[in-house]
LUMGU-326446 format. One record per atom (N, C-alpha, C, O, CB): residue in one letter; x, z, y. Coordinates in steps of 0.001 Angstrom, whole numbers, padded with zeros to 6 digits, always signed. Atoms other than C-alpha are relative to their C-alpha. Glycine has a CB too. Layout:
! residues N
AXZY...
END
This chain:
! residues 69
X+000879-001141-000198X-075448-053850-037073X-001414-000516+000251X-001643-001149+001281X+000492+000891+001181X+001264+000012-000839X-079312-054079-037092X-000665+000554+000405X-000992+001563-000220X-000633-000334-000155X+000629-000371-000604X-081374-053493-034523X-001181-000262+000326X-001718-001313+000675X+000444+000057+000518X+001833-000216-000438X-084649-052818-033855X-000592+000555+001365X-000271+001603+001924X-000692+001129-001007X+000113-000104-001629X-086358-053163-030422X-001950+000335+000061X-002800-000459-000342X+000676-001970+000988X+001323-000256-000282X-089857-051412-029561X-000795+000766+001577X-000877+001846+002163X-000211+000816-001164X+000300-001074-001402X-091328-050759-026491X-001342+000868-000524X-002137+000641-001435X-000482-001049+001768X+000666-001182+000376X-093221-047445-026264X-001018+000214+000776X-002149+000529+000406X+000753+001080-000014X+001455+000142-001150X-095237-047575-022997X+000701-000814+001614X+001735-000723+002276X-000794+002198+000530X+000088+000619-001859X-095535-049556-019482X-000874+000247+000793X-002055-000082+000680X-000133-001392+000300X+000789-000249-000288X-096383-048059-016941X+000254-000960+001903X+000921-000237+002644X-000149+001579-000461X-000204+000821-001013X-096325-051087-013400X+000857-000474-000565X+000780-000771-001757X+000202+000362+001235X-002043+000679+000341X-092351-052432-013545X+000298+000792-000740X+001026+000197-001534X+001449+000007+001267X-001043-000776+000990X-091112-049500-015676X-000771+000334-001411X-001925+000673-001673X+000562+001563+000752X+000125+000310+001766X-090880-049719-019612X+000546+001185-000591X+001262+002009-000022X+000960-001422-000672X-000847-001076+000799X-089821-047442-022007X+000219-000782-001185X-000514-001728-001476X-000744+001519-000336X-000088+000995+001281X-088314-048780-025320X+000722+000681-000846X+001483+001510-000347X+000659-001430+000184X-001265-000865+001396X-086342-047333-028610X+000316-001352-000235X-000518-002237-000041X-000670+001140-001821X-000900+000247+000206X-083657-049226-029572X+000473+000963-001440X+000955+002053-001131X+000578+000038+001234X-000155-000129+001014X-083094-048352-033194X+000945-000305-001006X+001062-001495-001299X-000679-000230-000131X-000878+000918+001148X-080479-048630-036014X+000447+001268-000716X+000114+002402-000375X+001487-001139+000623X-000693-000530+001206X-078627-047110-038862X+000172+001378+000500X-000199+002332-000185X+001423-000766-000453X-000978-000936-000357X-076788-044601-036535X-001125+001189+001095X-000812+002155+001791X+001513-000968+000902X+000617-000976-000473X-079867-043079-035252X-000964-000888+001537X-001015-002108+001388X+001290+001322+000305X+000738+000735-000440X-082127-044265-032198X+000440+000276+001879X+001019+001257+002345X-001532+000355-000697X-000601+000036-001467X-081513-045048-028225X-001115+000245+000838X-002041-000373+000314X+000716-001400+000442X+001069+000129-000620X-084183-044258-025560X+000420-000696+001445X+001332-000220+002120X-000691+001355+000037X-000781+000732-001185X-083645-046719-022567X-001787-000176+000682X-002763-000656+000106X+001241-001864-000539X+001067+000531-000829X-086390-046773-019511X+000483-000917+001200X+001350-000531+001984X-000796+001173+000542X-000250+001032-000837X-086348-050116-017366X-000517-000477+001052X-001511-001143+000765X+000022-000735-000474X+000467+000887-001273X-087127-051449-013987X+000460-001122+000336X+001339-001219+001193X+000146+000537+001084X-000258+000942-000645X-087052-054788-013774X+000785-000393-001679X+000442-000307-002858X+000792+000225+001647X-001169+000187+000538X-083795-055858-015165X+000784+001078-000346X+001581+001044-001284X+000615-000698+000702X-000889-001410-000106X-082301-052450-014721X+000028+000845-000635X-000979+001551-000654X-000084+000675+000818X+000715-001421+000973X-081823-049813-017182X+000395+001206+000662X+001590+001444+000486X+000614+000207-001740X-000112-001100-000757X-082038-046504-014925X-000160+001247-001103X+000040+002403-000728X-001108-000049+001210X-000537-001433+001317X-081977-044077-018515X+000098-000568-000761X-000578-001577-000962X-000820+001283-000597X-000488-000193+001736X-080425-043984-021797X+000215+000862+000136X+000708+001417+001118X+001047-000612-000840X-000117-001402+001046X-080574-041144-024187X+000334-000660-001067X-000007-001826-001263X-001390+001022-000335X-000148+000045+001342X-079325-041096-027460X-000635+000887-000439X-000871+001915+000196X+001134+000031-000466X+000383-001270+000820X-080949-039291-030507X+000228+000011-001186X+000139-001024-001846X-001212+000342+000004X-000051+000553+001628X-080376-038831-033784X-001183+000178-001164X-001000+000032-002372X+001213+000745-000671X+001142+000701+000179X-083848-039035-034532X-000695-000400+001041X-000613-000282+002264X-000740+000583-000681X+001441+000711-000783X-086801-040728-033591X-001056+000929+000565X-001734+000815+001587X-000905-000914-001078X+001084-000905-000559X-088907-037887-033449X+000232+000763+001454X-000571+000844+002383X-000223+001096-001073X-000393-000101-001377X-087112-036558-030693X-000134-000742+000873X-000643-000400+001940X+000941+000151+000149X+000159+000794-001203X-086949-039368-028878X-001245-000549+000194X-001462-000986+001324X+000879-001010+000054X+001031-000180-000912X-090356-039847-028836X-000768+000977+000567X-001819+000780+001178X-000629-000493-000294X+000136-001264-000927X-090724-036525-027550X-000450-000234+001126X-001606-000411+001510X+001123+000691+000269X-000800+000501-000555X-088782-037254-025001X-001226-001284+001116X-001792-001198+002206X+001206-000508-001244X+000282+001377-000288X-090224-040559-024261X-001484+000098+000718X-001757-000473+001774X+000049-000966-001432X+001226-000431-000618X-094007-039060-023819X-000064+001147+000887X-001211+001355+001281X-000851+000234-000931X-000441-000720-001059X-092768-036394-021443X+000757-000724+001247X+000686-000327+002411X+000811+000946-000576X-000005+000856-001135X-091325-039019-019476X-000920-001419+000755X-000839-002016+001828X+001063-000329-000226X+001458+000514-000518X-094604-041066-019475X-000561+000732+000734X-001015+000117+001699X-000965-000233-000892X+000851-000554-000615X-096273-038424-018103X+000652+000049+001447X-000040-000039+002461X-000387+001240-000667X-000574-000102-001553X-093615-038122-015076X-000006-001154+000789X+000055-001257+002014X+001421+000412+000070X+000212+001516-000849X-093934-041847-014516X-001317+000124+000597X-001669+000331+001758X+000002-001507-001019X+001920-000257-000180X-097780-041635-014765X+000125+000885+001525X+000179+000255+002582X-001023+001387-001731X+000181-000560-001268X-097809-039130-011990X+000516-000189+001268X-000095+000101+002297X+000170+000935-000114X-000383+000526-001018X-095643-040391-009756X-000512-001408+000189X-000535-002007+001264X+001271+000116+000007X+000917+001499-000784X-097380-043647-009669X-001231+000171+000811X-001592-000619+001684X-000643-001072-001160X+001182-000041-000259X-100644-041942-009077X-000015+000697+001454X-001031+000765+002146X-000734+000645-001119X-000471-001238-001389X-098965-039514-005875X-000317-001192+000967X+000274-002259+001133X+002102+000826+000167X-000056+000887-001581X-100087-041192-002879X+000989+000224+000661X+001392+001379+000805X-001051+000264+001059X-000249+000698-001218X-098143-042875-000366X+000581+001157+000937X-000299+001733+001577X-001375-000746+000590X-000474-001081-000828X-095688-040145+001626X-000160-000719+001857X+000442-001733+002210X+001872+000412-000631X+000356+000685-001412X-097151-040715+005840X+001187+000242+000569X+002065+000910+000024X-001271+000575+000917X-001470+000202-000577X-094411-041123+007947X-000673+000419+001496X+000034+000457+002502X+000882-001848-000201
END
């Protein structure tokens, strides 16, 4: 099976990336080592939907200040 590996955006530690092949395309976001989502799609266009709707939720939660204790 080949695969095709592209990351889509980084935003600090967390990545976003498609994962690509024959059978349609994977959306996996990473921290670190860790993959904390996969989606499947059976296109691409979806998944970069997808993918820039969850940039924007990263984006903002990076930018949320600091909860005071």
């Amino acid at each position: 099976m080949n695969q095709d590996e592209r990351e889509l955006w980084r935003i600090g530690d967390v990545e976003c990336v498609m994962i690509s092949c024959c059978s349609g395309a994977e959306l996996q976001v990473r921290r670190g080592d860790a993959i904390v989502l996969r989606e499947l799609y059976p296109t691409k266009s979806d998944l970069y939907e997808r993918a820039l709707g969850l940039k924007s939720e990263y984006q903002v939660a990076q930018d949320a200040p600091e909860p005071r204790v």
